[in-house]
DOFIPA-279085 format. One record per residue (C-alpha): residue in one letter; residue number from 1; y, x, z. Coordinates in steps of 0.2 Angstrom, whole numbers, plus 5000, padded with zeros to 4 digits. Each point is the difference from the previous one (the first is absolute). Layout:
REM DOFIPA-279085
{"A",NUM,{Y,X,Z}}
...
This chain:
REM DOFIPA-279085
{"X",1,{5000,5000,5000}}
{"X",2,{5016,5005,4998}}
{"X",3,{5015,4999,5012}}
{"X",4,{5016,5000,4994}}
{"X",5,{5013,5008,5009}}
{"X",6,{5018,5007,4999}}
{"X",7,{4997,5017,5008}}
{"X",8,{5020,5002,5000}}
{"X",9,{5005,4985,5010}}
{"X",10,{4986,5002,5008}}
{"X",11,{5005,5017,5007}}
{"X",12,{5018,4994,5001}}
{"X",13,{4994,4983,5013}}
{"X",14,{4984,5010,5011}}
{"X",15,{5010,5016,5000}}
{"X",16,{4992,5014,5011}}
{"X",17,{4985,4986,5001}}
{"X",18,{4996,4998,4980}}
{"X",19,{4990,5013,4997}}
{"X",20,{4986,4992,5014}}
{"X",21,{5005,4982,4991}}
{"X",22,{4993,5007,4984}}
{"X",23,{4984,5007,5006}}
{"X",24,{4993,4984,5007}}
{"X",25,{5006,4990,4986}}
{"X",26,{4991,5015,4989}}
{"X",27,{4985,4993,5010}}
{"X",28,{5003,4985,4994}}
{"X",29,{4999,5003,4979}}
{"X",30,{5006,5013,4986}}
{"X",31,{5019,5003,5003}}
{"X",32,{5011,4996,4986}}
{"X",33,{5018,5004,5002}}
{"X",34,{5013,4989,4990}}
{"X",35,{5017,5008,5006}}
{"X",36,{5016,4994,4992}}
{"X",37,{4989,4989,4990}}
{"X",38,{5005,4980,4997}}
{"X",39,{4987,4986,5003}}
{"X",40,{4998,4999,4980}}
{"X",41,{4997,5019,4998}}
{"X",42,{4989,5000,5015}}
{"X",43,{4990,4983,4991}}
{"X",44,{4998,5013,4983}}
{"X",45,{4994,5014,5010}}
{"X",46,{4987,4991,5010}}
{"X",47,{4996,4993,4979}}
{"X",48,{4991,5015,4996}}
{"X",49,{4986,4997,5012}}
{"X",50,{4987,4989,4997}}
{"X",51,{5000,4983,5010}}
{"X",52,{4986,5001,5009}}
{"X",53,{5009,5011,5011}}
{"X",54,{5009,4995,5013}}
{"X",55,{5019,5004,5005}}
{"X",56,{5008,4999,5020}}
{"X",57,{5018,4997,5000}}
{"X",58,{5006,5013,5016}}
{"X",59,{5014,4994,5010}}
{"X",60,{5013,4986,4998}}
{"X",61,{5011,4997,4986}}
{"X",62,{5013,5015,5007}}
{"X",63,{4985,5011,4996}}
{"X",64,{4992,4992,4984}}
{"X",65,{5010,4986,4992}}
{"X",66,{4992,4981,4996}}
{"X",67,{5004,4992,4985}}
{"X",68,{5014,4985,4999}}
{"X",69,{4994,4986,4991}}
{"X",70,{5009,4984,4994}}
{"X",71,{4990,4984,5010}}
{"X",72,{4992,4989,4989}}
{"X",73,{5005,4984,5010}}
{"X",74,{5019,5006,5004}}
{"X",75,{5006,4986,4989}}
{"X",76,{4992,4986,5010}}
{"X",77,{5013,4992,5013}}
{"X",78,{4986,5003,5014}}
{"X",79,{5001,5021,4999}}
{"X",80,{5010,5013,5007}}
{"X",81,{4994,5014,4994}}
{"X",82,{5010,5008,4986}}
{"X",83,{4987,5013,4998}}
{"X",84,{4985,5008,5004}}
{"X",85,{4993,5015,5006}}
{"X",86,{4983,5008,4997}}
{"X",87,{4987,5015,4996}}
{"X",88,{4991,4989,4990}}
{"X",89,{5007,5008,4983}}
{"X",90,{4993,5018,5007}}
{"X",91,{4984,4994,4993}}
{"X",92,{5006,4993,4984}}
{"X",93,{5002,5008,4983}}
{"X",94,{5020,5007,4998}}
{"X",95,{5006,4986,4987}}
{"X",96,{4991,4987,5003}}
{"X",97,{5006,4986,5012}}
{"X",98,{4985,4989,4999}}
{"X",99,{4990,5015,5007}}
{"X",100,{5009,4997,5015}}
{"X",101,{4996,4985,5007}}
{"X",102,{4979,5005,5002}}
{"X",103,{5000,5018,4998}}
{"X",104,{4983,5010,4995}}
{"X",105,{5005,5014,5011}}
{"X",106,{4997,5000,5020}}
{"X",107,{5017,5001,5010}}
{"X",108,{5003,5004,5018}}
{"X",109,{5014,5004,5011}}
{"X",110,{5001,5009,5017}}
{"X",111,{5020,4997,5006}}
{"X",112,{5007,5008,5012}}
{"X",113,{5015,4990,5006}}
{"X",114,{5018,5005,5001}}
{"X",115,{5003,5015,5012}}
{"X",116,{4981,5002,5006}}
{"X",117,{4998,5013,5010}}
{"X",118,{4986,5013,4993}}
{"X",119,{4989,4996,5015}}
{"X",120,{5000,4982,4995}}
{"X",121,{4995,5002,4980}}
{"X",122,{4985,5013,5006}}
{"X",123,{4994,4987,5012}}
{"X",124,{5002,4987,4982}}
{"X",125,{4990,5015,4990}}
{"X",126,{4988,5003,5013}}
{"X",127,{4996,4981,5003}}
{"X",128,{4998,4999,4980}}
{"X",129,{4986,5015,4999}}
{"X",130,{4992,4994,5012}}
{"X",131,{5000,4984,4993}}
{"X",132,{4990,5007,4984}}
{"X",133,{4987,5003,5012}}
{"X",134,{4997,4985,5012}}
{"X",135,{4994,4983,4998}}
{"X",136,{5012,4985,5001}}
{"X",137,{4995,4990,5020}}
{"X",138,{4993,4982,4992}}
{"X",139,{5012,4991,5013}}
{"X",140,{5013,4988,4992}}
{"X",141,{5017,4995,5006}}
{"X",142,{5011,4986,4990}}
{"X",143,{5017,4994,5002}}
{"X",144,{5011,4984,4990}}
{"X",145,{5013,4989,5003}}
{"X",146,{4994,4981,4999}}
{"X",147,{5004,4997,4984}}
{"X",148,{4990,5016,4991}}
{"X",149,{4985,4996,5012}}
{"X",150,{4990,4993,4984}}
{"X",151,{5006,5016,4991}}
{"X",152,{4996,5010,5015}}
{"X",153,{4981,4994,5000}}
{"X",154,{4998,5002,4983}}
{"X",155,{5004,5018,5003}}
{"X",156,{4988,5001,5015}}
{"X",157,{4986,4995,4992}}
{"X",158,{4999,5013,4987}}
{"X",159,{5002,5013,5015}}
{"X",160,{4985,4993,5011}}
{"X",161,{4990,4987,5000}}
{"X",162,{5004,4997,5019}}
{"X",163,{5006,4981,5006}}
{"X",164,{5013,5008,5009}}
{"X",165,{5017,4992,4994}}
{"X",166,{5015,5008,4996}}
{"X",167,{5014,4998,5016}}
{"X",168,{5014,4990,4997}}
{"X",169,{5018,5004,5003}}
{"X",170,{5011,4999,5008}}
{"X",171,{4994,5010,5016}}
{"X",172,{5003,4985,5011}}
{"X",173,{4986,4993,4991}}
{"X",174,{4987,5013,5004}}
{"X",175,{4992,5004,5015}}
{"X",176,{5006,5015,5004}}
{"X",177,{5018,5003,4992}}
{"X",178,{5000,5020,4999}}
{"X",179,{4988,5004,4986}}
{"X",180,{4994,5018,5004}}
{"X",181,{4988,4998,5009}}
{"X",182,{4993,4991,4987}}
{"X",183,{5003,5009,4987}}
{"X",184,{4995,5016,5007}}
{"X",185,{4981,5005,4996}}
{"X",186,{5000,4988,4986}}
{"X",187,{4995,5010,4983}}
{"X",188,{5005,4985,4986}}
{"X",189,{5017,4992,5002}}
{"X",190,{5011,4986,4992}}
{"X",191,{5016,4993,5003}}
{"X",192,{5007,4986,4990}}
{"X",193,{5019,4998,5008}}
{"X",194,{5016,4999,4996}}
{"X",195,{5010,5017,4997}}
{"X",196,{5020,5004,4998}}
{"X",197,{5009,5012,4989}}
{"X",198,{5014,5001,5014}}
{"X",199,{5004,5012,5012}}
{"X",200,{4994,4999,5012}}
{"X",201,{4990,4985,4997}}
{"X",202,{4989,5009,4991}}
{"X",203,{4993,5007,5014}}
{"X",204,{4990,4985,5005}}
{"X",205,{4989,4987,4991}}
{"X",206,{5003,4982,5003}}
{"X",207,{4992,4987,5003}}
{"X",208,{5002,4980,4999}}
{"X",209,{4993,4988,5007}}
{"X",210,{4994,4983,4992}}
{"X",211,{5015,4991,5003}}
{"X",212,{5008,4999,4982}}
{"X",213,{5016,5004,5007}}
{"X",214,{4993,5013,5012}}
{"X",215,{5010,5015,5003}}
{"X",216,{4993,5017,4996}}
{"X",217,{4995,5010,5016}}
{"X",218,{4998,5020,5002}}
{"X",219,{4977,5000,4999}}
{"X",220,{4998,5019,4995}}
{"X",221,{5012,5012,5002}}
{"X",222,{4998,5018,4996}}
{"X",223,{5004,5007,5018}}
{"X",224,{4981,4989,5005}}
{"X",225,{4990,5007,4987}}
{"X",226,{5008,5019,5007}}
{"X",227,{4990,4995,5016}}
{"X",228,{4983,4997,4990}}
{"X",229,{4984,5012,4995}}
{"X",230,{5000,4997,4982}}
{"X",231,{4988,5014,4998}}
{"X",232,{4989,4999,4983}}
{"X",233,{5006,4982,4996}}
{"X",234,{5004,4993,4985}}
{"X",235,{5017,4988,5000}}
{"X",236,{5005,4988,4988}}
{"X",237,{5014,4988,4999}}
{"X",238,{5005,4985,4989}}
{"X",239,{5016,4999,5010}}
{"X",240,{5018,5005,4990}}
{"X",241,{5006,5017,5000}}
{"X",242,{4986,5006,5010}}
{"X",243,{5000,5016,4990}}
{"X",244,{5019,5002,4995}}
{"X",245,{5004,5017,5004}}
{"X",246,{5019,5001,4996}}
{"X",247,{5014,4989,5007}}
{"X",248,{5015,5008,5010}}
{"X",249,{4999,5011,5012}}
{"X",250,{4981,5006,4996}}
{"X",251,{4985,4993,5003}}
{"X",252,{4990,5007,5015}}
{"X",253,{4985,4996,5010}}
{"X",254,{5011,4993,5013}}
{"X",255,{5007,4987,4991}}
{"X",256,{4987,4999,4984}}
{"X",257,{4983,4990,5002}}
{"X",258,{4990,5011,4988}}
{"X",259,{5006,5015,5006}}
{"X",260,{4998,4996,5017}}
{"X",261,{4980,4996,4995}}
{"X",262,{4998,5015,4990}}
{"X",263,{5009,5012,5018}}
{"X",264,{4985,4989,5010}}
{"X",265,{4987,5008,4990}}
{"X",266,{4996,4985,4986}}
{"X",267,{4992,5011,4986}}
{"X",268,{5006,4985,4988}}
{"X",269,{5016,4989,4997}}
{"X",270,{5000,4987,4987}}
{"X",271,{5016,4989,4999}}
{"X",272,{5016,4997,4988}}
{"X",273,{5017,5007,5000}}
{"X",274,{5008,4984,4996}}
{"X",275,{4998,4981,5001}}
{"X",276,{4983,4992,4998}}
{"X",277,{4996,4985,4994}}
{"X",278,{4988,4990,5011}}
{"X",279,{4988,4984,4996}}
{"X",280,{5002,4987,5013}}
{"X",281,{4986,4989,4991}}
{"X",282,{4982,5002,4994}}
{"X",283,{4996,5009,4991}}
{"X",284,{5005,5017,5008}}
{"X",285,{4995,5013,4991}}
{"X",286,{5015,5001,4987}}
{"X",287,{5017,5010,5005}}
{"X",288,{5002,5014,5014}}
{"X",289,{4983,4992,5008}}
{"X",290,{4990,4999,4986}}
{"X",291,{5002,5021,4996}}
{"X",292,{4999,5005,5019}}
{"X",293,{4983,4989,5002}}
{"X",294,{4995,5006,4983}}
{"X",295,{5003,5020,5007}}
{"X",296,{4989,4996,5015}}
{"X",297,{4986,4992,4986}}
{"X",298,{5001,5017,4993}}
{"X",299,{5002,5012,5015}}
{"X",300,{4985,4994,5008}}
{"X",301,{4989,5002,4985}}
{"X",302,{4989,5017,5002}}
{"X",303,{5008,5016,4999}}
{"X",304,{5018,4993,4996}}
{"X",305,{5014,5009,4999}}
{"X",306,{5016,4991,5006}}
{"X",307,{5010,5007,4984}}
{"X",308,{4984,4995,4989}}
{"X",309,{5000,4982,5008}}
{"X",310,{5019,4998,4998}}
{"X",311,{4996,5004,4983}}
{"X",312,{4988,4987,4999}}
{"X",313,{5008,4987,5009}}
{"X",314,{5016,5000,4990}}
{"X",315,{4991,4998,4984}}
{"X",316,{4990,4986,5006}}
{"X",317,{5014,4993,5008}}
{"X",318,{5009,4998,4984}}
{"X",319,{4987,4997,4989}}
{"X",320,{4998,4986,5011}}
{"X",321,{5016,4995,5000}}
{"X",322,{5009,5002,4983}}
{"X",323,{4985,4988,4994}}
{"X",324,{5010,4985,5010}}
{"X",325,{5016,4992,5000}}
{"X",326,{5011,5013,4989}}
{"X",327,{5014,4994,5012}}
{"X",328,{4992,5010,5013}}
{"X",329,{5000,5016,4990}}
{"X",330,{5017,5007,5009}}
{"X",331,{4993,4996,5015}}
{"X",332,{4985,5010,4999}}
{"X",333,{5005,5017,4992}}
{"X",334,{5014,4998,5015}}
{"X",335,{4983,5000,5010}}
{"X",336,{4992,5016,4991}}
{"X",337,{5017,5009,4996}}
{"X",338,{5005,5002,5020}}
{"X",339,{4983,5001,5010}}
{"X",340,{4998,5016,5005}}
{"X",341,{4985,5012,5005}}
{"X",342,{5006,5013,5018}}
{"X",343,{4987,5010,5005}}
{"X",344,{4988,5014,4991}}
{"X",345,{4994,4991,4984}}
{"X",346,{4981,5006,5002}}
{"X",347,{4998,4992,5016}}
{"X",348,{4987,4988,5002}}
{"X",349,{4994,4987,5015}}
C-alpha cells in the first residue's frame, strides 16, 4: 500500500517529532512523498500504479489536500451545502468525473487534526498497525434519533444478526444517558443522528425525540467518545458531517466525532463530510443508509478489506440506485461523492 504524505509539512507541523511520525507510518505501507504537489497532480501520480493497490491519505487536509466538489443536490431548496469535499477522486482516473463517484482504486485516510501533538498522531499510527493485526470484538453498539430508527435497523442488521435494537435518542430516552460505557468494548458501531456544520455545534450529535416538533438535544458529543476504549473497532455513521474535516478553526479530536473515534483506538471510520440524505420509510436501504449497510454486507464477507468493500459497496449501491427514479440520481452520487473511508485501507474485521 502506499501512504501518501507531504514530508515537508510534515516536518514543518511534528518538527523535532517528524522523523519518529514517519517511521511508524513507514510501518504502515510504502512511503510516497507528494510535496508541493496539488490534489490533481497528486490523483495523476497515484495513476501510474495499478488499481489493485491501495493508497492511505496521511494527515488532514493541512498536510494532504481533499478535493472540492460542486453537490449534486445544491439546487434543491432543502440543502445547504454549496460544495463538497472528498478523497474519493484519489481513486479515480485524472479526467474523468464519472470515475469519481465509485472509484476502482481503494482509498483511505489517517488525519491528524489541527495542532495534534506528535504523541497523539503515534498513538493514531500505532492504534492503526496494530489494527492490521487483530480481529474486530463481535459486540455491537447502535445509536438513532426516533425518526431514523427504521433506518438505523436496517443498518443493524447487516452488521449482526443479534435482536438487540438500536437505542433511541435523545439520552433522556435511554437508560443510561452517558454512552461510554456502552460503547466501550464494543467492536461494530453505528450511529444514525443528527450532526451540525457550526462551531461549536459540531462537536455533538443530536438527537430528537418523536415529538414532530421536538427539539434537538446534545446525544454524542466528542468529549464522551474521548472517555471510551475504541480499541480495534470499526465505526460507521449515517449522521451529517460526521467526517467533515475542515470548518473554521480546525478540526480536532476534541471537538470532531471521527477524529475523536480514530484517538480512542477505532482502526476504521466510515461517515460523510457533508449532509446526508436519510429514508424515514421502508424501504431503507437507498441514500446514506443504504451504502453504509451495503459496506458492512461487504466487510463482513471473508478476507475483506475495508477499502475493497467500499469499493464494492459504492458500486452496488449505485447500480442499485441509478436503475430507480432518475430524480434520485443527485441524491445518490451526493451519497457516494462525500462518504469517506479513515483508517488503514487494508484493514479487515
Amino acid at each position: 500500500m502506499h501512504c501518501v504524505v507531504s514530508l515537508g509539512k510534515l516536518r514543518k507541523k511534528y518538527k523535532a517529532r517528524s522523523a519518529e511520525v514517519l517511521q511508524a507510518i513507514g510501518r504502515l505501507g510504502n512511503v510516497l512523498d507528494v510535496e508541493d504537489q496539488a490534489a490533481d497532480d497528486i490523483q495523476a501520480g497515484l495513476a501510474r500504479f495499478p488499481t489493485s493497490q491501495m493508497v492511505c491519505l496521511i494527515g488532514g487536509y493541512d498536510l494532504v489536500p481533499a478535493f472540492r466538489r460542486d453537490n449534486p443536490t445544491a439546487h434543491l431548496d432543502s440543502e445547504d451545502d454549496k460544495d463538497i469535499m472528498t478523497d474519493a477522486p484519489y481513486g479515480a482516473a485524472p479526467g474523468e468525473p464519472a470515475d469519481e463517484y465509485a472509484p476502482d482504486r481503494a482509498i483511505g485516510r489517517i488525519p491528524d487534526g489541527a495542532r495534534m501533538k506528535a504523541d497523539d498522531f503515534l498513538a493514531i499510527l500505532e492504534s492503526q498497525r496494530r489494527g492490521l493485526i487483530t480481529h474486530t470484538l463481535t459486540g455491537t453498539y447502535g445509536e438513532a434519533a426516533a425518526e431514523f430508527h427504521g433506518a438505523a435497523e436496517y443498518v443493524r442488521k447487516t452488521i449482526t444478526r443479534s435482536r438487540t435494537a438500536s437505542l433511541l435518542s435523545p439520552p433522556v430516552n435511554m437508560k443510561k444517558p452517558d454512552p461510554t460505557a456502552l460503547l466501550t468494548g464494543q467492536g461494530r458501531i453505528h450511529i444514525l443522528l443528527h450532526g451540525a456544520d457550526v462551531a461549536p455545534d459540531w462537536e455533538f450529535l443530536w438527537g430528537r425525540g418523536p415529538a414532530k416538533r421536538a427539539r434537538y438535544v446534545k446525544a454524542l458529543s466528542a468529549a464522551q467518545v474521548g472517555r471510551c476504549n475504541l480499541d480495534g473497532s470499526v465505526v460507521t455513521f449515517s449522521s451529517c458531517y460526521s467526517a467533515m474535516l475542515d470548518g473554521a478553526h480546525g478540526r480536532t479530536p476534541r471537538n470532531q466525532i471521527a477524529l475523536a473515534c480514530l484517538a480512542r483506538g477505532a482502526k476504521l471510520v466510515l461517515g460523510s463530510t457533508r449532509s446526508n440524505w436519510i429514508p424515514t420509510r421502508a424501504p431503507y436501504n437507498v441514500l446514506g443508509p443504504g451504502l453504509v449497510g451495503r459496506f458492512w454486507s461487504e466487510l463482513r464477507k471473508p478476507h475483506a478489506t475495508a477499502g475493497a468493500a467500499l469499493v464494492r459497496a459504492k458500486n452496488a449501491f449505485l447500480k442499485h440506485g441509478l436503475a430507480g427514479d432518475e430524480l434520485d440520481r443527485p441524491y445518490l452520487l451526493k451519497t457516494v461523492l462525500q462518504a469517506n473511508l479513515y483508517g488503514h485501507p487494508g484493514a479487515r474485521l
